[in-house]
Structures are given as C-alpha cells and as structure tokens.
KEMI-359136 format. One record per residue: residue number from 1; residue in three letters; y, z, x negated of N, C-alpha, C, O, CB in turn. Coordinates in steps of 0.02 Angstrom, whole numbers. Atoms other than C-alpha are relative to their C-alpha. Glycine has a CB too. Layout:
+------+------+--------+--------+--------+--------+--------+--------+--------+--------+--------+--------+--------+--------+--------+--------+--------+
! resi ! resn !    npy !    npz !    npx !   capy !   capz !   capx !    cpy !    cpz !    cpx !    opy !    opz !    opx !   cbpy !   cbpz !   cbpx !
+------+------+--------+--------+--------+--------+--------+--------+--------+--------+--------+--------+--------+--------+--------+--------+--------+
!  NUM !  ALA !      Y !      Z !      X !      Y !      Z !      X !      Y !      Z !      X !      Y !      Z !      X !      Y !      Z !      X !
...
+------+------+--------+--------+--------+--------+--------+--------+--------+--------+--------+--------+--------+--------+--------+--------+--------+
% end
This chain:
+------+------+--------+--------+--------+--------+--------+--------+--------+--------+--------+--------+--------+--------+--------+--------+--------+
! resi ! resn !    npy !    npz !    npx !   capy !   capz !   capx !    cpy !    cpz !    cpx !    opy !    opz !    opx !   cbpy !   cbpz !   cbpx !
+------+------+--------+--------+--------+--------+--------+--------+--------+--------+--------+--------+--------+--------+--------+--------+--------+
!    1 !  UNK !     14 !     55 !    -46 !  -3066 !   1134 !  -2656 !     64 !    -19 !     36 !     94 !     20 !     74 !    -57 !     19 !     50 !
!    2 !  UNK !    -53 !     25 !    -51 !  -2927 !   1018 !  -2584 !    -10 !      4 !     53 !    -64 !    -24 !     63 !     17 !    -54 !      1 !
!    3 !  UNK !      4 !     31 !    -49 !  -2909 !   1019 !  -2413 !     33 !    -56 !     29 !     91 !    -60 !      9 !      1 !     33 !     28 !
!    4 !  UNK !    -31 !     53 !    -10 !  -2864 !    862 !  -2331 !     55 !      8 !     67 !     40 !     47 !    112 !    -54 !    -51 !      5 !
!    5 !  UNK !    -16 !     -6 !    -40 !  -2721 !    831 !  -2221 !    -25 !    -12 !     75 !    -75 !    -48 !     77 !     34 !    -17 !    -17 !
!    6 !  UNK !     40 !     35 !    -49 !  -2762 !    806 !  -2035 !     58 !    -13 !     39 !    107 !     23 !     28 !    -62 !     38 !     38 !
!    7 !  UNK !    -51 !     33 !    -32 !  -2648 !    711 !  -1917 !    -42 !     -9 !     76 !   -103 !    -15 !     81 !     27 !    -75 !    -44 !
!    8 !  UNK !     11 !     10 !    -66 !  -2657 !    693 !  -1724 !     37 !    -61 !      2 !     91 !    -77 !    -24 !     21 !     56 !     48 !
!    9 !  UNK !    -48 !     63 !    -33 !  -2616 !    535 !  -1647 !     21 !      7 !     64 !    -18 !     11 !    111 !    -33 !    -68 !      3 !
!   10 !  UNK !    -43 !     -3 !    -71 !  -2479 !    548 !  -1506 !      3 !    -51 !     48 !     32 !    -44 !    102 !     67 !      8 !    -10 !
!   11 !  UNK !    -56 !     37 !    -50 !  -2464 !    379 !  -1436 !    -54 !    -28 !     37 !    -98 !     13 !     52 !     62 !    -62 !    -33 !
!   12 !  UNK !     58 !     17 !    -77 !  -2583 !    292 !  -1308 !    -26 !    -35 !    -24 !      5 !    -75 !    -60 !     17 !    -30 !     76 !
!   13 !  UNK !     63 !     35 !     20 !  -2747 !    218 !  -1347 !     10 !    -75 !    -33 !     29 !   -126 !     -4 !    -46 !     -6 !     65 !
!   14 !  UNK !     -6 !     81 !      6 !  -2748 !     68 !  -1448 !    -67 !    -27 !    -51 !   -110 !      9 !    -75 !     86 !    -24 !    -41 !
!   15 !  UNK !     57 !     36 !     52 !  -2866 !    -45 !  -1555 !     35 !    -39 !    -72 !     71 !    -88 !    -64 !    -44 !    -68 !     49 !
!   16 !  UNK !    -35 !     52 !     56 !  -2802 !   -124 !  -1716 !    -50 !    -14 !    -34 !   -105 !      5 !    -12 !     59 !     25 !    -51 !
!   17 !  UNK !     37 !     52 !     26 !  -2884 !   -234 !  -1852 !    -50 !     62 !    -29 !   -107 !     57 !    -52 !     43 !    -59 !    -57 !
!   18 !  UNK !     44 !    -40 !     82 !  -2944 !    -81 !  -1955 !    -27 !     62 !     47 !    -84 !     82 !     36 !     72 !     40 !    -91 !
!   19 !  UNK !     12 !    -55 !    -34 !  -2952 !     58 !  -1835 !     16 !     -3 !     60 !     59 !    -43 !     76 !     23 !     47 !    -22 !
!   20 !  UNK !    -28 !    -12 !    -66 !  -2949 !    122 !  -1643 !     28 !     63 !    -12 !      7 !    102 !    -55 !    -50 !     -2 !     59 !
!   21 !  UNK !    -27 !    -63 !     -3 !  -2845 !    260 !  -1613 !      3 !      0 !     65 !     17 !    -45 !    105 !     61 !     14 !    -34 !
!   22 !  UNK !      0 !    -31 !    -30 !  -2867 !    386 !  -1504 !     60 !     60 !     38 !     79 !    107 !      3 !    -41 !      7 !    -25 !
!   23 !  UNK !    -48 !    -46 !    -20 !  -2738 !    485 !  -1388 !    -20 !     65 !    -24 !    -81 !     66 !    -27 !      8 !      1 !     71 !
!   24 !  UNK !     17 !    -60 !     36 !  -2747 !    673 !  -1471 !    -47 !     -6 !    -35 !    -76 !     45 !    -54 !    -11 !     50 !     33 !
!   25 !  UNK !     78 !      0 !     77 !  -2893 !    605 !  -1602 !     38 !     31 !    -40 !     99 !     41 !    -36 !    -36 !    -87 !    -51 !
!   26 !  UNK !    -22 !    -44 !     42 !  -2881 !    700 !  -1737 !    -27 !    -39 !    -72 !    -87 !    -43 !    -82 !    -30 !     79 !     18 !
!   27 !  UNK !      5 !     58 !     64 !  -2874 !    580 !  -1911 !     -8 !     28 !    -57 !     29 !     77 !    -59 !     62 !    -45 !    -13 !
!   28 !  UNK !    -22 !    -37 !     65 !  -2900 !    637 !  -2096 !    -43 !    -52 !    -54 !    -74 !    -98 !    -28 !    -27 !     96 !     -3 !
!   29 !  UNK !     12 !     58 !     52 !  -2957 !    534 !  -2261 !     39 !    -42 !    -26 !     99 !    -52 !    -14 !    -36 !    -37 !     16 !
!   30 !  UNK !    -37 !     54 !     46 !  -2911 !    417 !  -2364 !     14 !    -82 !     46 !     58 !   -123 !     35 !    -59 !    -13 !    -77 !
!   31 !  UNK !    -11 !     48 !    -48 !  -2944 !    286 !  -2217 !     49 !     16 !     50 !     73 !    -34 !     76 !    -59 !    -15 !     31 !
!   32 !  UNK !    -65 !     -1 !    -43 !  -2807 !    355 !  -2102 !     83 !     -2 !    -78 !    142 !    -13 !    -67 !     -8 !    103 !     66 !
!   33 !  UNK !    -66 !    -12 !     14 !  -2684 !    379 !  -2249 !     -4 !    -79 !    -28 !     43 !    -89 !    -66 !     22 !     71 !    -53 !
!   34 !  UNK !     10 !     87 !      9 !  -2737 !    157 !  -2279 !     34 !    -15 !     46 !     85 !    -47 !     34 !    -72 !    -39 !      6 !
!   35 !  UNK !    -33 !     34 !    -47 !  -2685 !    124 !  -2120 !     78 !     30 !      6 !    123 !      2 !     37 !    -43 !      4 !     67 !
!   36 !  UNK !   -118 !    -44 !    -43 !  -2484 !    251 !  -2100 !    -14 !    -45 !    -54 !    -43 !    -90 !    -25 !     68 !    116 !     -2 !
!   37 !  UNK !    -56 !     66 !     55 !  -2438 !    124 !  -2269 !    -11 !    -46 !     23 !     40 !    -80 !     15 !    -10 !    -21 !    -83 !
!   38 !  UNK !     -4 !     46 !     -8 !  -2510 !    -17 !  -2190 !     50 !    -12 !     66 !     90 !    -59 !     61 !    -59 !    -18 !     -6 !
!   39 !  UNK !    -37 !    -14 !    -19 !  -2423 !     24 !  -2042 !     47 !     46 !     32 !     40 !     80 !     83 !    -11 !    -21 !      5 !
!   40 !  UNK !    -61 !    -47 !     -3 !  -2254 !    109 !  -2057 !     11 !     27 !     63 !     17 !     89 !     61 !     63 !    -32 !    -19 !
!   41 !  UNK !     -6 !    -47 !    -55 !  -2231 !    154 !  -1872 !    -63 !     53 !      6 !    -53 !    108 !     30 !      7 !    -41 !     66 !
!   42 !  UNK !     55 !    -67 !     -9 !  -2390 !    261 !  -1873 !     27 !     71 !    -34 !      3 !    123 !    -12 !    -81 !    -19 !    -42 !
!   43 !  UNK !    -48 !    -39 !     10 !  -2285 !    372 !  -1950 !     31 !     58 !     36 !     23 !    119 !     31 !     33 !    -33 !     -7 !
!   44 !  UNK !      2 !    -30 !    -76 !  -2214 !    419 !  -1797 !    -45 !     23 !     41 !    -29 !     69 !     79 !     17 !    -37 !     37 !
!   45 !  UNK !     41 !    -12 !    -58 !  -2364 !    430 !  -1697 !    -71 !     52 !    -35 !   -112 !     89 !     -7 !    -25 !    -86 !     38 !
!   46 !  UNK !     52 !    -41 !     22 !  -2478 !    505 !  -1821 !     32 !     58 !    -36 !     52 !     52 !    -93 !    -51 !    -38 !    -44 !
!   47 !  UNK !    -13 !    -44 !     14 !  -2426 !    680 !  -1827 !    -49 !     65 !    -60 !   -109 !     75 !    -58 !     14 !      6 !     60 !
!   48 !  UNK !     44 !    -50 !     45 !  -2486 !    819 !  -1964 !    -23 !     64 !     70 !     13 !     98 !    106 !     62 !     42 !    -81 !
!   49 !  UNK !     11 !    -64 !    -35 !  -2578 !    941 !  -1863 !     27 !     53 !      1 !     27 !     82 !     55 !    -42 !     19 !     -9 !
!   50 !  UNK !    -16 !    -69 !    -18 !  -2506 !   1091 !  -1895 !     80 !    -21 !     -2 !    112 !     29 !    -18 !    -30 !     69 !    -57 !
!   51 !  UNK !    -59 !    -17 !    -18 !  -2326 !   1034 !  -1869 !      6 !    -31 !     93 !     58 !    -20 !    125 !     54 !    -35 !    -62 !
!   52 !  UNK !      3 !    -11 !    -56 !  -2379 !    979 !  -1692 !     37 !     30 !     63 !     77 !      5 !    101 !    -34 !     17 !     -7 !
!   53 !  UNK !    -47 !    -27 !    -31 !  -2319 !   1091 !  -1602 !     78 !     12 !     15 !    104 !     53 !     52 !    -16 !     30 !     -8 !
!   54 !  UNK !    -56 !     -5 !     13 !  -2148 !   1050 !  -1649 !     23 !    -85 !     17 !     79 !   -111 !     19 !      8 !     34 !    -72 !
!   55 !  UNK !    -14 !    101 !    -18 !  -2163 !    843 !  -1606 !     23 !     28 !     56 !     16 !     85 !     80 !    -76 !    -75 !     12 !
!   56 !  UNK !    -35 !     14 !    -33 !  -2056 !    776 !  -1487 !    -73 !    -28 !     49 !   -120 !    -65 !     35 !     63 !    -40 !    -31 !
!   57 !  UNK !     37 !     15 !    -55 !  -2147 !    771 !  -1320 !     34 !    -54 !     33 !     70 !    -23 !     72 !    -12 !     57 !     43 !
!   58 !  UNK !    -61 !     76 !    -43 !  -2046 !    610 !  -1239 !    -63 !    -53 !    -20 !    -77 !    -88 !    -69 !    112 !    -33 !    -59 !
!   59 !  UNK !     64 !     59 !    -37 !  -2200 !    510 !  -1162 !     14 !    -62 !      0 !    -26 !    -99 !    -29 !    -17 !      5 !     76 !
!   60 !  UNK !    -44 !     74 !     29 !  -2083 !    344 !  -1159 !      1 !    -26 !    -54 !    -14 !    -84 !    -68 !     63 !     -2 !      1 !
!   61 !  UNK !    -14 !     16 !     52 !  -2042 !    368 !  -1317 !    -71 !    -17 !    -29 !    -82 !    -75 !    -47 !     42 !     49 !    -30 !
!   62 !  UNK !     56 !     10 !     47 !  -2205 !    377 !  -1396 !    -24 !    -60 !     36 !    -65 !    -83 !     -4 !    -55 !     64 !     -8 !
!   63 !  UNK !     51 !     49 !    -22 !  -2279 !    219 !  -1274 !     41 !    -52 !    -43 !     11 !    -91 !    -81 !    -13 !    -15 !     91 !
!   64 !  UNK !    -53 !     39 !     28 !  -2117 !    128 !  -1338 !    -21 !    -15 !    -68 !    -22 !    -72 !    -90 !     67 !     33 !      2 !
!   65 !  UNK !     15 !      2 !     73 !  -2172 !    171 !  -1519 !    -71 !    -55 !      2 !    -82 !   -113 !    -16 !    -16 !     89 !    -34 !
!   66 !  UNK !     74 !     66 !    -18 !  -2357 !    107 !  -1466 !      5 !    -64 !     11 !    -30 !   -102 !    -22 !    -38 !      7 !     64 !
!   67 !  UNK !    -21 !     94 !    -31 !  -2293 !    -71 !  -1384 !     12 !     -3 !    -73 !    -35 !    -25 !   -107 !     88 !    -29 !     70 !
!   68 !  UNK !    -33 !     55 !     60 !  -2192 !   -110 !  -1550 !    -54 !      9 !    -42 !    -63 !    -39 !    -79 !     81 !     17 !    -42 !
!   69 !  UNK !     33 !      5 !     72 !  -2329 !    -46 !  -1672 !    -57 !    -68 !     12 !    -75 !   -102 !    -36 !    -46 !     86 !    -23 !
!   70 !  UNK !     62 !     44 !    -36 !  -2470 !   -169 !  -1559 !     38 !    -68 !    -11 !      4 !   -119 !    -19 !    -21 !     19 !     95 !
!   71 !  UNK !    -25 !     58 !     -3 !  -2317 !   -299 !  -1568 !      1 !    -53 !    -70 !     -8 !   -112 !    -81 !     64 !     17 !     26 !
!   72 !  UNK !    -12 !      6 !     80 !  -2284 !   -289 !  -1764 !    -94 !     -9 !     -7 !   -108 !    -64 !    -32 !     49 !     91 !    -50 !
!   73 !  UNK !     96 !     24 !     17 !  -2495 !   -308 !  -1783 !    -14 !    -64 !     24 !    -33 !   -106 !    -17 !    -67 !     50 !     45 !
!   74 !  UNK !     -2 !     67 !    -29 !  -2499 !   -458 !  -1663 !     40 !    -46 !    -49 !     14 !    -89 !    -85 !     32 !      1 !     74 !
!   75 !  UNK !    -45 !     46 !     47 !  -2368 !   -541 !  -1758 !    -31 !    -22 !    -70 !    -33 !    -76 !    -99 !     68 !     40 !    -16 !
!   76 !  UNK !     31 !     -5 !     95 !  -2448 !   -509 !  -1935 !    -64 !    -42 !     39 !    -88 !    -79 !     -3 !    -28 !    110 !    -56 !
!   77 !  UNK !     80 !     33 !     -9 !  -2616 !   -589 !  -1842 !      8 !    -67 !     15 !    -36 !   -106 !     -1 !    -49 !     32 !     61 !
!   78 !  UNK !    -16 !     60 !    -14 !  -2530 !   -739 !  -1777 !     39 !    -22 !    -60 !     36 !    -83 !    -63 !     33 !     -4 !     63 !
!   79 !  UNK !    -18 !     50 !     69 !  -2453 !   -796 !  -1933 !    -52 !      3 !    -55 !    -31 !     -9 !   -112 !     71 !     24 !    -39 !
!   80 !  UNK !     51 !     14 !     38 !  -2622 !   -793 !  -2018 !    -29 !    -61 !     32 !    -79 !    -88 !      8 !    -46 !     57 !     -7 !
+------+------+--------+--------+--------+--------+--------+--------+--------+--------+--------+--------+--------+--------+--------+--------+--------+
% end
C-alpha cells in the first residue's frame, strides 16, 4: 500500500478558485498535488510534513509568499 504524501500549509488563511487553505491544515491527494502545479508558489508554503520541522519559521516571509500567491490568482481571474 502507497502511502500518500502529506503537506502542511505555512502561510495565512486564504481562499482560491479551487481550494481554501488552512494555516497548519494538513493536505494530501491528488487534489492538493492539482493545485502546487497549478500554483508554483504553493511550493513554498505547502510543506511535506515530515520535513517540517526544518521550514524556515520567518512569519513575513511566509505572509509575503501568501500576498503574491493571492496576487498571481487575482491576476489569472482578471484577465478571464
């Protein structure tokens, strides 16, 4: 039996077209690994669980990551 990866999300609450993410939710499926390709900064923010403990704690950084990923989604929604 595969197990699937599981990923925490680091960066501060948001809503997008496909999914909400949750501060420390905990993500796994084929629907979180749809949305890190659709978008590339989740990357950053959606960490593998068990390397966790080893992310970069810098609270700025991760809201910083949040603003641009909410900015890059807006953008893609306004040119539809």
């Amino acid at each position: 039996m595969e197990i699937e990866t599981r990923y925490v999300y680091i960066g501060k609450n948001i809503d997008l077209p496909d999914v909400r993410l949750n501060k420390s939710g905990i993500y796994f499926g084929e629907k979180v690994e749809e949305i890190r390709k659709k978008y590339p900064l989740l990357e950053k923010l959606l960490i593998k669980a068990d390397d966790l403990p080893f992310a970069e704690k810098n609270e700025i950084l991760l809201e910083q990551l949040t603003d641009e990923l909410l900015e890059s989604v807006k953008g893609e929604n306004d040119g539809v």
